[in-house]
N, CA, C, O and CB atoms as a CASP TS submission, in Angstrom:
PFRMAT TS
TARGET T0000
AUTHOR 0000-0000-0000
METHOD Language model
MODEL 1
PARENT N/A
ATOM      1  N   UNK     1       0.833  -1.176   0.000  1.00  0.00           N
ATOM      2  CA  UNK     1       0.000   0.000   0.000  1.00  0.00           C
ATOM      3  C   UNK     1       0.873   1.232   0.000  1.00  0.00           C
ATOM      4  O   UNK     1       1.955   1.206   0.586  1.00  0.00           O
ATOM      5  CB  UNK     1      -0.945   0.002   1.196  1.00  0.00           C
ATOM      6  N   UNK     2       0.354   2.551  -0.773  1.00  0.00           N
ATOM      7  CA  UNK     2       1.056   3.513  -0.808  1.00  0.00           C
ATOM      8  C   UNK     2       0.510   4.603   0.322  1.00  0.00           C
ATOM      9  O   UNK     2      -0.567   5.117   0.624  1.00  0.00           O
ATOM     10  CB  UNK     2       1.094   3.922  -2.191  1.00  0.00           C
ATOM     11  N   UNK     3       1.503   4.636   0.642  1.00  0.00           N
ATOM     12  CA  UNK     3       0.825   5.585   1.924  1.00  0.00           C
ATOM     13  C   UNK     3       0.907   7.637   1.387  1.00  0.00           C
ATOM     14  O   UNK     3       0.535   8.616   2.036  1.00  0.00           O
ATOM     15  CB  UNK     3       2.225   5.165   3.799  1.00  0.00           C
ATOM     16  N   UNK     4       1.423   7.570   0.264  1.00  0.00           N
ATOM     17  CA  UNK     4       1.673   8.891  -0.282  1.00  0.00           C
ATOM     18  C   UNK     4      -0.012   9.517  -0.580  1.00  0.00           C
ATOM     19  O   UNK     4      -0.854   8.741  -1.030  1.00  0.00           O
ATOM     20  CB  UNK     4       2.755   8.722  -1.820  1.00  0.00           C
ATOM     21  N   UNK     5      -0.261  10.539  -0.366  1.00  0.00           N
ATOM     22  CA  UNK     5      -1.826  10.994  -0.772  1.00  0.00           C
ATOM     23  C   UNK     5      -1.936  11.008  -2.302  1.00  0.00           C
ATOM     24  O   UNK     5      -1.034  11.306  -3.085  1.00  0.00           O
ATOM     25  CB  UNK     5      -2.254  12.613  -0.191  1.00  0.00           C
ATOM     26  N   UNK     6      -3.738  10.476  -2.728  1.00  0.00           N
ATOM     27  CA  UNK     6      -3.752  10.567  -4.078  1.00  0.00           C
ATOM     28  C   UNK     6      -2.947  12.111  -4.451  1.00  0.00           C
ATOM     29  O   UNK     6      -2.644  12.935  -3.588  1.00  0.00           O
ATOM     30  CB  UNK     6      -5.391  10.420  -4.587  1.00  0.00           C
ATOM     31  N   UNK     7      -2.718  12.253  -5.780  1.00  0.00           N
ATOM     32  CA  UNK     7      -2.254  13.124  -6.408  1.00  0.00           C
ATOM     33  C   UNK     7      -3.429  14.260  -7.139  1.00  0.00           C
ATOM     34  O   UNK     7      -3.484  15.489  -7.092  1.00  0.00           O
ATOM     35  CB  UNK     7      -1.400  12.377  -7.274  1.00  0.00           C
ATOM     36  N   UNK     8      -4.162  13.406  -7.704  1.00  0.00           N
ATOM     37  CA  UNK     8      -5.541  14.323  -7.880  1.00  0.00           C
ATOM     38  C   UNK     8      -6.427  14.145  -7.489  1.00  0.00           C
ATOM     39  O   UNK     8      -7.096  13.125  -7.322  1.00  0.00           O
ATOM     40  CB  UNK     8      -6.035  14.536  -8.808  1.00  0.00           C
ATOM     41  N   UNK     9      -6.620  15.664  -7.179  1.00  0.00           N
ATOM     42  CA  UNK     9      -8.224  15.524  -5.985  1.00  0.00           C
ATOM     43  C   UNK     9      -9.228  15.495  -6.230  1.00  0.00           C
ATOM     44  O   UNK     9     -10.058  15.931  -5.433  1.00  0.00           O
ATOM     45  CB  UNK     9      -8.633  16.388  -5.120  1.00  0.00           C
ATOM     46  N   UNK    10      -9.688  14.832  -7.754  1.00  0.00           N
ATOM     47  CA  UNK    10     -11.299  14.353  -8.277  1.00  0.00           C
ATOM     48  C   UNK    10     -11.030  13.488  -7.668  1.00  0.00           C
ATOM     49  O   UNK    10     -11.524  13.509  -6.540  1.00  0.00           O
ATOM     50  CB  UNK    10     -11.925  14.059  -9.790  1.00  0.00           C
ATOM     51  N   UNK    11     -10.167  12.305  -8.001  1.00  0.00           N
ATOM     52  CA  UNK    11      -9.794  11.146  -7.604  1.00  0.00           C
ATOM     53  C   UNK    11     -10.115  10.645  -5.993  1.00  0.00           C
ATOM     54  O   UNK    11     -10.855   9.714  -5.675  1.00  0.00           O
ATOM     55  CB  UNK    11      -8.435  11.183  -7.923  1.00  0.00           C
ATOM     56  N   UNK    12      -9.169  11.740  -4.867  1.00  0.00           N
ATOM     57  CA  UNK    12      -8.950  11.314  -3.536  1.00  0.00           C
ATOM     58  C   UNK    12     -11.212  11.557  -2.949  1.00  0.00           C
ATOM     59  O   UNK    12     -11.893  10.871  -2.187  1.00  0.00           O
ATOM     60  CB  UNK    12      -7.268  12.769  -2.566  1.00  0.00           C
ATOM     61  N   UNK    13     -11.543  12.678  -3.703  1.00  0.00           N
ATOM     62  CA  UNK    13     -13.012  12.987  -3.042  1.00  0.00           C
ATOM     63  C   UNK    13     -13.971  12.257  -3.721  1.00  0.00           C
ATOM     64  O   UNK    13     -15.158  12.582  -3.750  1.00  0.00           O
ATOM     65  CB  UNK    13     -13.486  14.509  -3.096  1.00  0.00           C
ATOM     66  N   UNK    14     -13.501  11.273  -4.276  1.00  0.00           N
ATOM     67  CA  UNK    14     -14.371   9.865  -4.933  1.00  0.00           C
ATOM     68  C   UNK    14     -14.361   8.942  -4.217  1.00  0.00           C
ATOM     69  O   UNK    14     -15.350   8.211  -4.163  1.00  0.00           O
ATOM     70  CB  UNK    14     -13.931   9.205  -6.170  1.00  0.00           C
ATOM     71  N   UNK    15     -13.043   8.661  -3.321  1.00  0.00           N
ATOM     72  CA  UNK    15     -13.201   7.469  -1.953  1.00  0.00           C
ATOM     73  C   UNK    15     -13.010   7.853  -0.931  1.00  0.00           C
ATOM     74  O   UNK    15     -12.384   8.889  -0.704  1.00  0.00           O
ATOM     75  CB  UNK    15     -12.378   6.337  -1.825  1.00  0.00           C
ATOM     76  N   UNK    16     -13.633   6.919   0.148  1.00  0.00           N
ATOM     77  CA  UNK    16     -13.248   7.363   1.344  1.00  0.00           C
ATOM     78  C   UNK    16     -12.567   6.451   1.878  1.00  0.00           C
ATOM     79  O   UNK    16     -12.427   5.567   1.033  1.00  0.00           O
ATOM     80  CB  UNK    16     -14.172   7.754   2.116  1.00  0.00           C
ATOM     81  N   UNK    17     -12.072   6.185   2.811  1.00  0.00           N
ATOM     82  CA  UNK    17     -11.710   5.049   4.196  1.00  0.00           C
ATOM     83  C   UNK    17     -12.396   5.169   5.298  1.00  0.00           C
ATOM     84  O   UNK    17     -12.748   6.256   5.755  1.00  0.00           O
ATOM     85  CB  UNK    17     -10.307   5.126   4.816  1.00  0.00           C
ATOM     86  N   UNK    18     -12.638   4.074   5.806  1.00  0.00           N
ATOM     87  CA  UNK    18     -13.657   3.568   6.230  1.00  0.00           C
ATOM     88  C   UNK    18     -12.636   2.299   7.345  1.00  0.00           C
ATOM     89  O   UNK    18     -11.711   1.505   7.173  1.00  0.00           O
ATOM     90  CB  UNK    18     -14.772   3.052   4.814  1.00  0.00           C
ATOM     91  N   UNK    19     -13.473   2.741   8.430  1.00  0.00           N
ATOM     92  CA  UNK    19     -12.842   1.669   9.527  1.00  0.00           C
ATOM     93  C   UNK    19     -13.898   1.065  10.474  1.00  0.00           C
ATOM     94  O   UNK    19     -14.559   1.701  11.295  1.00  0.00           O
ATOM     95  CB  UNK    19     -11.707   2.409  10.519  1.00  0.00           C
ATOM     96  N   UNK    20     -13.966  -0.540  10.184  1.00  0.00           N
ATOM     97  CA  UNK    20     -15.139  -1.082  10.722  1.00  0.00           C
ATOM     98  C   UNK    20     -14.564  -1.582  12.051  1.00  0.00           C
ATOM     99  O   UNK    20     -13.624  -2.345  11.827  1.00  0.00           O
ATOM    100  CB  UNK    20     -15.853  -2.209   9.785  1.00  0.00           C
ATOM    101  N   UNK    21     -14.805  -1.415  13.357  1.00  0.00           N
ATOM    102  CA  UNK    21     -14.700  -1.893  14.790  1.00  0.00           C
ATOM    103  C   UNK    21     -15.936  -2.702  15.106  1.00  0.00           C
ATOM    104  O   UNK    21     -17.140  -2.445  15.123  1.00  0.00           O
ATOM    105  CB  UNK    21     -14.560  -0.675  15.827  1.00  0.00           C
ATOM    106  N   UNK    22     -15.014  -4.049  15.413  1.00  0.00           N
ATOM    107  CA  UNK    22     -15.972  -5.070  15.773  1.00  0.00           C
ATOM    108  C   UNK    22     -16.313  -5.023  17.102  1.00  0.00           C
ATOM    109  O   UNK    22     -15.629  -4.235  17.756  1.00  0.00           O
ATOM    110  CB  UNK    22     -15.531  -6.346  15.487  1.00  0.00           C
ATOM    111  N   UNK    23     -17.280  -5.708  17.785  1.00  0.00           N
ATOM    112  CA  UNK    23     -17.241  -5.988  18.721  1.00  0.00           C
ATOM    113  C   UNK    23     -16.400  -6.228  19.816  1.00  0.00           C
ATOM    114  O   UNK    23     -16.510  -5.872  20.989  1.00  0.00           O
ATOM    115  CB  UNK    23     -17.627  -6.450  18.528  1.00  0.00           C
ATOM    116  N   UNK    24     -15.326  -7.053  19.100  1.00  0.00           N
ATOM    117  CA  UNK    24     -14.466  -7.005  19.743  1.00  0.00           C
ATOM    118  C   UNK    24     -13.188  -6.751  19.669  1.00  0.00           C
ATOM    119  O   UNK    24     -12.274  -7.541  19.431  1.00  0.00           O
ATOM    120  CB  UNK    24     -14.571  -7.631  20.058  1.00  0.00           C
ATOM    121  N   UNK    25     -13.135  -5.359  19.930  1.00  0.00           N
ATOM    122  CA  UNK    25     -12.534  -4.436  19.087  1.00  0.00           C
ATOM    123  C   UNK    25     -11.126  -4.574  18.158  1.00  0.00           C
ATOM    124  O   UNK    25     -10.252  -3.740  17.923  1.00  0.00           O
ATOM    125  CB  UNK    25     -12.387  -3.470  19.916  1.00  0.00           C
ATOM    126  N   UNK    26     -11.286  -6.067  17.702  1.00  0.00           N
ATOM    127  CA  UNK    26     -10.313  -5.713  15.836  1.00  0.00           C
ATOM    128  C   UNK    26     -11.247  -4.530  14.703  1.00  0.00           C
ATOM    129  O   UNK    26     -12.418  -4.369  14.361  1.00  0.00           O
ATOM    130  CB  UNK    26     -10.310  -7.810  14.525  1.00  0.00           C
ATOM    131  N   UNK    27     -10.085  -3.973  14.459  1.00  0.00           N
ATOM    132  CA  UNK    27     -10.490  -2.626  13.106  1.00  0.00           C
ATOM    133  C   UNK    27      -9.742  -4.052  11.959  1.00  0.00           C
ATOM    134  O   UNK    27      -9.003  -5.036  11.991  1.00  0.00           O
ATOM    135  CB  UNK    27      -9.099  -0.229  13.209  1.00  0.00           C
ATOM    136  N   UNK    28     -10.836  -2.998  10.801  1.00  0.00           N
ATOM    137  CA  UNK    28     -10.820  -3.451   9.398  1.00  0.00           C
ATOM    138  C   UNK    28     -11.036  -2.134   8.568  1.00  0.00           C
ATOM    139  O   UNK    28     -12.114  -1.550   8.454  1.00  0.00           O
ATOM    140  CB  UNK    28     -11.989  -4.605   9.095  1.00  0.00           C
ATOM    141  N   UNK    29      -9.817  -1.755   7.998  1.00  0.00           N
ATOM    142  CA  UNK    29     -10.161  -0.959   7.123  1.00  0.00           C
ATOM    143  C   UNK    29     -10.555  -1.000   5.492  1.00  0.00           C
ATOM    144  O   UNK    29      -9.605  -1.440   4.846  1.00  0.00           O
ATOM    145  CB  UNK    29      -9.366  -0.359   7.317  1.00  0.00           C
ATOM    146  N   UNK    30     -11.394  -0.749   4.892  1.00  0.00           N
ATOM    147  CA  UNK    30     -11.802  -0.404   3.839  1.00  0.00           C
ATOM    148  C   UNK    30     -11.449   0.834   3.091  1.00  0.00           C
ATOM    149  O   UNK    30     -10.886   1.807   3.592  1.00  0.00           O
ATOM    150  CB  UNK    30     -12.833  -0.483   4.010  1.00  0.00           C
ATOM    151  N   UNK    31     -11.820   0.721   1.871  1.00  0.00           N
ATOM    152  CA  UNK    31     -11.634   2.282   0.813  1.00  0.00           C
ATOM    153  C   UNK    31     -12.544   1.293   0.052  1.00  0.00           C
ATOM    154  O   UNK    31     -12.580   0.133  -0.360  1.00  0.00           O
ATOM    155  CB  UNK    31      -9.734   3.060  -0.098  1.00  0.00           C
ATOM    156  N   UNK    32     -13.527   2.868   0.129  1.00  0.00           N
ATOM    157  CA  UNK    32     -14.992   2.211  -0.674  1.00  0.00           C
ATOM    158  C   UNK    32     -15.424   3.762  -1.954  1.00  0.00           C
ATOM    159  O   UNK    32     -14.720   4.771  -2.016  1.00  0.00           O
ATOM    160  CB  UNK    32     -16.805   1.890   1.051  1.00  0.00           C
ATOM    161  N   UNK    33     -16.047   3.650  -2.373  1.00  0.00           N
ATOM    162  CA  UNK    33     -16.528   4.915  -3.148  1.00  0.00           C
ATOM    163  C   UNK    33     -17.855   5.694  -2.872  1.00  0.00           C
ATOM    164  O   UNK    33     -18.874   5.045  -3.108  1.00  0.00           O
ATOM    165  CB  UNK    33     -16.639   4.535  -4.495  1.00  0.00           C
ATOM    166  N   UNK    34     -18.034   7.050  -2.385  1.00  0.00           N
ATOM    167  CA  UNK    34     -18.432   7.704  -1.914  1.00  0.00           C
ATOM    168  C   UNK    34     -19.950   7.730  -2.124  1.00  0.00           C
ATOM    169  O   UNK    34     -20.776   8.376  -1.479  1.00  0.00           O
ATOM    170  CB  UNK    34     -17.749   8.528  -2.106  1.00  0.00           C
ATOM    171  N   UNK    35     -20.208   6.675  -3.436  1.00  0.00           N
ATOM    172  CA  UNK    35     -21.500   6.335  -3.279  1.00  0.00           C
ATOM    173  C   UNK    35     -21.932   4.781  -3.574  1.00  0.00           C
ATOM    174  O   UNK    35     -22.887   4.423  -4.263  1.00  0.00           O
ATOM    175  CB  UNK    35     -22.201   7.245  -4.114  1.00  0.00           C
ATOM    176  N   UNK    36     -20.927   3.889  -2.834  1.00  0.00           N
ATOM    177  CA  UNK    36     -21.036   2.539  -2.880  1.00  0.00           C
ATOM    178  C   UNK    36     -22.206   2.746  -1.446  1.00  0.00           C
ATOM    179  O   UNK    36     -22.250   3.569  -0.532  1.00  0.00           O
ATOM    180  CB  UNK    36     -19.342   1.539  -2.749  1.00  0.00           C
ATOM    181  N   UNK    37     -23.244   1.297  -1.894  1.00  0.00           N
ATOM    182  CA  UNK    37     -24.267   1.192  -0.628  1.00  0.00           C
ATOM    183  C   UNK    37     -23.534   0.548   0.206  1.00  0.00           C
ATOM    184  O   UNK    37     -22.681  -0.270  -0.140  1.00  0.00           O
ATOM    185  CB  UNK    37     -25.668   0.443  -0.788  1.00  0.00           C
ATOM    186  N   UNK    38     -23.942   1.026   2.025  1.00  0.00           N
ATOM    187  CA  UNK    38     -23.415   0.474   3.052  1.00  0.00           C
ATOM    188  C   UNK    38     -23.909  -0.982   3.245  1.00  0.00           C
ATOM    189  O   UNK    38     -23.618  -1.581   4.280  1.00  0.00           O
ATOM    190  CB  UNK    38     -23.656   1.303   4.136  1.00  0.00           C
ATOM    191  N   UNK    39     -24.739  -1.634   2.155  1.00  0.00           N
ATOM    192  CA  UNK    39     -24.716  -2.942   2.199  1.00  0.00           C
ATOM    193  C   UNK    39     -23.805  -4.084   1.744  1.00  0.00           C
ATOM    194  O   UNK    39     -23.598  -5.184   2.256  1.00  0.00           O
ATOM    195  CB  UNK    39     -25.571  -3.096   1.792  1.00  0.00           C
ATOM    196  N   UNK    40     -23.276  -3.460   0.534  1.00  0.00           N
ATOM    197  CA  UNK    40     -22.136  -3.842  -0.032  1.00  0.00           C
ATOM    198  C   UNK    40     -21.312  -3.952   1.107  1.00  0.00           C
ATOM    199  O   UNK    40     -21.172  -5.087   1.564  1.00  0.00           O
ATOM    200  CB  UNK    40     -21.643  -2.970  -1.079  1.00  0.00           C
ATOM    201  N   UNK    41     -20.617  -2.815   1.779  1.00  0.00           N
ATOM    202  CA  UNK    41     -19.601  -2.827   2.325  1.00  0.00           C
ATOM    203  C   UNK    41     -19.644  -3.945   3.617  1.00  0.00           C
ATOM    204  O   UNK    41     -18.664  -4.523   4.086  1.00  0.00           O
ATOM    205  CB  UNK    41     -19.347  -1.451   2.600  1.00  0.00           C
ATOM    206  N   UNK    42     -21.258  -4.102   4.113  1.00  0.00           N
ATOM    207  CA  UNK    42     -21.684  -5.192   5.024  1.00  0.00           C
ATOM    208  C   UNK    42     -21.226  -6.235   5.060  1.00  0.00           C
ATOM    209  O   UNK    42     -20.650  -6.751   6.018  1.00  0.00           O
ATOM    210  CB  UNK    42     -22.705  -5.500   4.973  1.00  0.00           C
ATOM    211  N   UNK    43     -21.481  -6.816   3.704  1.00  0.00           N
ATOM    212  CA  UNK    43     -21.813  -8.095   3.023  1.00  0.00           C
ATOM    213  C   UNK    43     -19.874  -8.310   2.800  1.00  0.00           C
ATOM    214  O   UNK    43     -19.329  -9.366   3.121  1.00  0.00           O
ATOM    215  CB  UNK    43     -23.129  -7.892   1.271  1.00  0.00           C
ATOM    216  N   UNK    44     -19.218  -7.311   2.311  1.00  0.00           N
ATOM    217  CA  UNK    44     -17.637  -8.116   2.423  1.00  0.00           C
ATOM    218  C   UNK    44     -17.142  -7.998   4.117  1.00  0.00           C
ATOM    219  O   UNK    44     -16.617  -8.956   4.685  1.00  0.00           O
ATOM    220  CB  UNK    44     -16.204  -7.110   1.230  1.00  0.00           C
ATOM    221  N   UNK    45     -17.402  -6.669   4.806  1.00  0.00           N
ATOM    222  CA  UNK    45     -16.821  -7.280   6.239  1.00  0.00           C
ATOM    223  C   UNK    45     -17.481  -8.392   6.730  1.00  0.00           C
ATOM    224  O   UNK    45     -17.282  -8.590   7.929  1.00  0.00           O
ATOM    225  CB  UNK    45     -16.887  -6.308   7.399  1.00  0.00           C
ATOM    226  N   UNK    46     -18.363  -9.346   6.043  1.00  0.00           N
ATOM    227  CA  UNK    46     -19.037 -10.285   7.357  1.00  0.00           C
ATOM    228  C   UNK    46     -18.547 -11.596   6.378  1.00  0.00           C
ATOM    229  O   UNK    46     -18.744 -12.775   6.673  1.00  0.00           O
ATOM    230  CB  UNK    46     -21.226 -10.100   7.849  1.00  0.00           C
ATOM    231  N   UNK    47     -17.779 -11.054   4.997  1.00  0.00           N
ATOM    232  CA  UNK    47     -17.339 -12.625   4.360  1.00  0.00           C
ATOM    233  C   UNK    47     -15.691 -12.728   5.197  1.00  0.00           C
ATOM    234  O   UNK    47     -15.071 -13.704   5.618  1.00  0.00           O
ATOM    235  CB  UNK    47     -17.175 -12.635   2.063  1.00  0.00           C
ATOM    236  N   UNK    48     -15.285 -10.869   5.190  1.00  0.00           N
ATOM    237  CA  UNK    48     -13.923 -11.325   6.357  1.00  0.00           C
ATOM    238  C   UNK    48     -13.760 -11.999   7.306  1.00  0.00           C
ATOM    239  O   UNK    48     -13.014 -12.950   7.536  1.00  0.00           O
ATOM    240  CB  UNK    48     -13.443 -10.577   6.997  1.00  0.00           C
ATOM    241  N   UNK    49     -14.617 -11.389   7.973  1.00  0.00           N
ATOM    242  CA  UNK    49     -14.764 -12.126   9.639  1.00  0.00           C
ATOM    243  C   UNK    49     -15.800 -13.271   9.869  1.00  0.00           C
ATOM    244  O   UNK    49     -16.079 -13.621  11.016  1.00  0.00           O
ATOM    245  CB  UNK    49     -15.299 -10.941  10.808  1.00  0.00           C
ATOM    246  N   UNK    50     -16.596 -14.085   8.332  1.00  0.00           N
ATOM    247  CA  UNK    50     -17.579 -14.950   9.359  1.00  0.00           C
ATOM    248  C   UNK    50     -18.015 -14.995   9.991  1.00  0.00           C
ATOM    249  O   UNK    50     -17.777 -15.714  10.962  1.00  0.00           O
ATOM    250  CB  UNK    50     -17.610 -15.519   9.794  1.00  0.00           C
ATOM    251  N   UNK    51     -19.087 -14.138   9.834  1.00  0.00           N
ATOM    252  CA  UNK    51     -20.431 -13.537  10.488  1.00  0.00           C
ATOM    253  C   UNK    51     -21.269 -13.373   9.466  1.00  0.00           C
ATOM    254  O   UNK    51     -21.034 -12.724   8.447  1.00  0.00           O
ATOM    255  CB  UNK    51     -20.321 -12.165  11.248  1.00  0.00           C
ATOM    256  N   UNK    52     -22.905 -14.349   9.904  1.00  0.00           N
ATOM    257  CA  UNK    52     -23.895 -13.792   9.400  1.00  0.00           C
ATOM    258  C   UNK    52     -24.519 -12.341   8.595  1.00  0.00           C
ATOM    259  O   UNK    52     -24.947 -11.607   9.485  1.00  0.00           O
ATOM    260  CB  UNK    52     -24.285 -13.980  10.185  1.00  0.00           C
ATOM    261  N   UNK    53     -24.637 -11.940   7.745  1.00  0.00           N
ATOM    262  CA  UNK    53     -24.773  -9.774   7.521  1.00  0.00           C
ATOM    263  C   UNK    53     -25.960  -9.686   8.087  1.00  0.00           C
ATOM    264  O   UNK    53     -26.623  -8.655   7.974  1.00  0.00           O
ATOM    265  CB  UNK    53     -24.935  -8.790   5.596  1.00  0.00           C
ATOM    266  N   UNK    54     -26.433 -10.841   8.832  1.00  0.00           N
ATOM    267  CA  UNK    54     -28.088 -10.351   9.445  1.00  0.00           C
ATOM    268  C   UNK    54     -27.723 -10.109  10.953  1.00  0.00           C
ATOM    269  O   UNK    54     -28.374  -9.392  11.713  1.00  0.00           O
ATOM    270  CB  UNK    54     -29.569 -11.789   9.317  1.00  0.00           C
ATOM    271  N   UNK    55     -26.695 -10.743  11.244  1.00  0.00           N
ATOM    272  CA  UNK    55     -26.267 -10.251  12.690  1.00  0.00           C
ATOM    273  C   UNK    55     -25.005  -9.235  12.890  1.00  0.00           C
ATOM    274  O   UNK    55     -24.031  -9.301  13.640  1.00  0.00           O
ATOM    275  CB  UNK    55     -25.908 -11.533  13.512  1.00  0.00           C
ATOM    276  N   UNK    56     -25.353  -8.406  12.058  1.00  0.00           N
ATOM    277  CA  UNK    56     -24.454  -6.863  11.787  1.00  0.00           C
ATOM    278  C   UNK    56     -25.407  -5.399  11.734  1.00  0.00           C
ATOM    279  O   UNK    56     -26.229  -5.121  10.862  1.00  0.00           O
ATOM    280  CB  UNK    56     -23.613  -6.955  10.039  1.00  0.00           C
ATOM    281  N   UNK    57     -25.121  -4.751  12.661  1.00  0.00           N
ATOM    282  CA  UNK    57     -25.170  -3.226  12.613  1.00  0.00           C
ATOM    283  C   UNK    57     -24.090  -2.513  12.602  1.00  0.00           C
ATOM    284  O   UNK    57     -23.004  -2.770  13.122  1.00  0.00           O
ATOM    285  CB  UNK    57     -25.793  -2.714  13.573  1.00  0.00           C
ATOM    286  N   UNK    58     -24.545  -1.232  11.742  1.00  0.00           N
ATOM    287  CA  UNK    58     -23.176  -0.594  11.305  1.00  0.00           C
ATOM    288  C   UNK    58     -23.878   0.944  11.739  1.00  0.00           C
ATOM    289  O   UNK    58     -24.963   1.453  11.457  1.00  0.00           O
ATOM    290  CB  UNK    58     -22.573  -0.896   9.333  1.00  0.00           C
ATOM    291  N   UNK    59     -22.533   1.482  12.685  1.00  0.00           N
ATOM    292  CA  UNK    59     -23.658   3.011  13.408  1.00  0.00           C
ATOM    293  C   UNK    59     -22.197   4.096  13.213  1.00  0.00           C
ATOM    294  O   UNK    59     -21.005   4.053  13.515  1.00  0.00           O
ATOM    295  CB  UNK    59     -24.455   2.805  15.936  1.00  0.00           C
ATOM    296  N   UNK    60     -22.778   4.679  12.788  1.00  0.00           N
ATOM    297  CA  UNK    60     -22.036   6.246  12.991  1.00  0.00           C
ATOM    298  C   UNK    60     -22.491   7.121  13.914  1.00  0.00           C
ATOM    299  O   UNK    60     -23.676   7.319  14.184  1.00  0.00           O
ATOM    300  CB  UNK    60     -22.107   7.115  11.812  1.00  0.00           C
ATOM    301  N   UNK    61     -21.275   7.798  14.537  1.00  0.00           N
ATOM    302  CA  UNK    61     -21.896   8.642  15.673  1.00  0.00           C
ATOM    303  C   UNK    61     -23.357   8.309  16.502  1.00  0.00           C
ATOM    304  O   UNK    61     -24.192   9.188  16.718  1.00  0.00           O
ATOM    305  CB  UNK    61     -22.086   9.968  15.032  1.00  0.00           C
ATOM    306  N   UNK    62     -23.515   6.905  16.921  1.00  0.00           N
ATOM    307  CA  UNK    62     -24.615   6.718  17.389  1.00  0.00           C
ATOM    308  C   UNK    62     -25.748   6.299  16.894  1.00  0.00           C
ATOM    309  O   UNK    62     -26.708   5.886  17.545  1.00  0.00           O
ATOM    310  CB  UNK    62     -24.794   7.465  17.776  1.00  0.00           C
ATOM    311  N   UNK    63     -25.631   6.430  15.342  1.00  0.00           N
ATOM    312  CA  UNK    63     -27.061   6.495  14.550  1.00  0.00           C
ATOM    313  C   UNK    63     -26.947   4.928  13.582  1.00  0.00           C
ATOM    314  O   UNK    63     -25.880   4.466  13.179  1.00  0.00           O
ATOM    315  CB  UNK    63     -27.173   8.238  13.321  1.00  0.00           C
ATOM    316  N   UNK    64     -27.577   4.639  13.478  1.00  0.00           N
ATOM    317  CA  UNK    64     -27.726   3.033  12.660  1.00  0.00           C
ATOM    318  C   UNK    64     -27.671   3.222  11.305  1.00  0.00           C
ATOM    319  O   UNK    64     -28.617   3.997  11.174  1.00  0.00           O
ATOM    320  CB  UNK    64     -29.197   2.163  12.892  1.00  0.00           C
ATOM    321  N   UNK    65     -27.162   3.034  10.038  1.00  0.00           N
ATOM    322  CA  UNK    65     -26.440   3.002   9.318  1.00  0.00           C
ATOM    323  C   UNK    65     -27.656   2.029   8.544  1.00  0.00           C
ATOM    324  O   UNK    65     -27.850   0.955   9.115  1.00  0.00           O
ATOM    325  CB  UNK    65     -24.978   2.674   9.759  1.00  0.00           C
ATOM    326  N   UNK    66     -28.434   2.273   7.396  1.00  0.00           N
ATOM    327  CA  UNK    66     -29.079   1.487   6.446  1.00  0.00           C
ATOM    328  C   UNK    66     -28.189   1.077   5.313  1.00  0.00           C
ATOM    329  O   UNK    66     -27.236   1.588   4.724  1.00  0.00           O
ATOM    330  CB  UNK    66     -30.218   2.180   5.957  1.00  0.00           C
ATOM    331  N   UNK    67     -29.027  -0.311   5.216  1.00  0.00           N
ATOM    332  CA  UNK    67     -27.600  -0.533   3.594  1.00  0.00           C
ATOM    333  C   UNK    67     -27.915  -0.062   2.771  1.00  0.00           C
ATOM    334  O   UNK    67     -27.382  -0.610   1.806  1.00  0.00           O
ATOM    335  CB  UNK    67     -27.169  -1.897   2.767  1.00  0.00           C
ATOM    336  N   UNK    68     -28.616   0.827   2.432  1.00  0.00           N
ATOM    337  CA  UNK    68     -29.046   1.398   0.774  1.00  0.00           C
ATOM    338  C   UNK    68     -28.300   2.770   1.174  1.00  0.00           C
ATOM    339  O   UNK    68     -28.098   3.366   0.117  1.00  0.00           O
ATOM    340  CB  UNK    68     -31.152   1.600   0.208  1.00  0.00           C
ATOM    341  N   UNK    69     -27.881   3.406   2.098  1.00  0.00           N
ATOM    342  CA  UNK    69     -27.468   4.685   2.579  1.00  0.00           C
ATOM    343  C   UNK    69     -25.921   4.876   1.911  1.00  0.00           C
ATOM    344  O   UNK    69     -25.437   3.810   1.532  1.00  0.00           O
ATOM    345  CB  UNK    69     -27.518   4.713   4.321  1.00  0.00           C
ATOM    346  N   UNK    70     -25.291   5.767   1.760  1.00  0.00           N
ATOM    347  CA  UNK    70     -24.232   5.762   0.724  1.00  0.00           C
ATOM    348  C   UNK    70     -23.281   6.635   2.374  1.00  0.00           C
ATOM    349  O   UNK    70     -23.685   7.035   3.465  1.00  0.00           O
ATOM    350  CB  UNK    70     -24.667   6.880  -1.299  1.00  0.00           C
ATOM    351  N   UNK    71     -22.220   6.587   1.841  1.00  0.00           N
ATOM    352  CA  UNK    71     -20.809   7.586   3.132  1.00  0.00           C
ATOM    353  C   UNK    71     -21.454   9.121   2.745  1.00  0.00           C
ATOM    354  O   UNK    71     -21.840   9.939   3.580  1.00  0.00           O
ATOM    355  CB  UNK    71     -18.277   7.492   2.437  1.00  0.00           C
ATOM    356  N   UNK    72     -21.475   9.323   1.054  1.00  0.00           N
ATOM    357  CA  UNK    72     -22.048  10.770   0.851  1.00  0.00           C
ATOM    358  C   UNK    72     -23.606  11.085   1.832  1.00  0.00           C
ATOM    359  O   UNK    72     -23.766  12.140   2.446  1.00  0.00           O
ATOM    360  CB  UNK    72     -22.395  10.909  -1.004  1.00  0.00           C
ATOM    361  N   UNK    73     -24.265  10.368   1.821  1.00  0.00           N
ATOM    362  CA  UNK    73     -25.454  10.292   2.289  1.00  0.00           C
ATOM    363  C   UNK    73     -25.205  10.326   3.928  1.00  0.00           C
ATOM    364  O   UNK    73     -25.902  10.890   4.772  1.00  0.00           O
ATOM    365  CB  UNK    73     -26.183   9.027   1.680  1.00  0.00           C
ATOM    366  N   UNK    74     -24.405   9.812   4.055  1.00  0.00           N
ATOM    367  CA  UNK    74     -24.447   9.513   5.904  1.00  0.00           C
ATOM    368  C   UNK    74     -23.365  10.979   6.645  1.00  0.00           C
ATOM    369  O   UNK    74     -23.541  11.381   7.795  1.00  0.00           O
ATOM    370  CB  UNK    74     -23.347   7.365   6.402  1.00  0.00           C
ATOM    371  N   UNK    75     -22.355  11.541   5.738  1.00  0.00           N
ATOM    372  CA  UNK    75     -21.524  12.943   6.174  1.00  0.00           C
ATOM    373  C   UNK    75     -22.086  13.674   5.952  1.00  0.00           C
ATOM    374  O   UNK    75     -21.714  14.827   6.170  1.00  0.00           O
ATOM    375  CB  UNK    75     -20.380  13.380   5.730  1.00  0.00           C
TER
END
């Protein structure tokens, strides 16, 4: 991985990163696109870790996170 920042900034404000904390608290980071659904992103953290996606909630600042809801949609 390159840790240098994209170079052009259409590019860098097209994805975000994204850090999923499990339960118990291992992080998983992602880079998803700013209007990929938060179901998608569900459905691969729960093929990482082997877990059901029906026994997953995903909350920002407190608030519950729908999978049709996009990162643009939820900032």
């Amino acid at each position: 991985q390159d840790p240098k920042p994209d170079s052009a900034p259409s590019e860098s404000s097209d994805y975000i990163k994204l850090k999923v904390v499990g339960s118990d608290a291992n992080e998983i980071h992602f880079r998803v696109k700013m209007t990929t659904q938060m179901g998608k992103l569900k459905k691969s953290y729960s093929d990482r870790v082997g877990v059901p996606v029906s026994s997953l909630r995903f909350l920002f600042d407190g608030r519950r996170i729908n999978d049709d809801e996009t990162p643009k949609q939820v900032v």
